[in-house]
C-alpha positions as CSV (number, residue, x, y, z in Angstrom):
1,X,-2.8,-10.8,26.2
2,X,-4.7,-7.8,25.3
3,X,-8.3,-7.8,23.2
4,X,-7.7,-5.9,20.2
5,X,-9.4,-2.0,20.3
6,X,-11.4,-2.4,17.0
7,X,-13.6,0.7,18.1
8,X,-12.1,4.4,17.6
9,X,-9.3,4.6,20.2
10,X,-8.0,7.8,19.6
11,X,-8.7,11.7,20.8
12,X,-7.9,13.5,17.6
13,X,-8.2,11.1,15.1
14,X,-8.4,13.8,12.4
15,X,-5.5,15.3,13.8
16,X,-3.3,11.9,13.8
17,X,-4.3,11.7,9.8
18,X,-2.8,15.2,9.0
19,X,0.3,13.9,10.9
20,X,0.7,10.8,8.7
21,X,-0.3,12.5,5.6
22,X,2.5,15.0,6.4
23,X,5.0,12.2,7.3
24,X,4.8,11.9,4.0
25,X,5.1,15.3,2.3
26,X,7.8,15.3,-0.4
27,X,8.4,11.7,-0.4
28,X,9.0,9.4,-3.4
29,X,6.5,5.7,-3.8
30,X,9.2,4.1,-2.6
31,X,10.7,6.4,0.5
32,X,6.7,6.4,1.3
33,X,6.6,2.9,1.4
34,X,9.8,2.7,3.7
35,X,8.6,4.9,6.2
36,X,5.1,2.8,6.4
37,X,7.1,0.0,6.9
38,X,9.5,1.5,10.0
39,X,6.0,2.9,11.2
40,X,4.5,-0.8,11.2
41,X,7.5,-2.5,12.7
42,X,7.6,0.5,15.8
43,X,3.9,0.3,16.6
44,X,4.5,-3.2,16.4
45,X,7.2,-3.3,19.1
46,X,4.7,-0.9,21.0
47,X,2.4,-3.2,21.0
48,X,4.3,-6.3,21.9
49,X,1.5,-8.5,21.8
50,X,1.4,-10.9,19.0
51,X,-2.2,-12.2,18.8
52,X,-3.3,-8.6,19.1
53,X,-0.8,-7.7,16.0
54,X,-2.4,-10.8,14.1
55,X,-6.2,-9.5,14.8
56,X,-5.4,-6.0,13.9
57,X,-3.8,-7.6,10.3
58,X,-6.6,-10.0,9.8
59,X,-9.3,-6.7,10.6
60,X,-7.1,-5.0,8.4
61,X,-7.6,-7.3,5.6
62,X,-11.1,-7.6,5.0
């Protein structure tokens, strides 16, 4: 099992940002919610770990 990264993991995180926000150019509520959700489920499989998945949801919620 891996330790979840809590601290900023990522080289360009401003650059990631503009490439979600333009995932989502031009999209209705509800195709924007449908592409978080595919997002979600393939960063899931990414990740593969489950207790990992669970401490990034429970971070996520508070």
């Amino acid at each position: 099992m891996s330790a979840l990264i809590i601290k900023r993991n990522i080289e360009a995180p401003d650059d990631a940002y503009d490439l979600l926000l333009s995932a989502h150019q031009g999209l209705s509520k509800k195709e924007s919610d449908a592409l978080n959700a595919r997002l979600i489920l393939k960063l899931f499989n990414h990740v593969g770990d489950i207790k990992a998945i669970w401490g990034a949801i429970e971070v996520a919620r508070t």
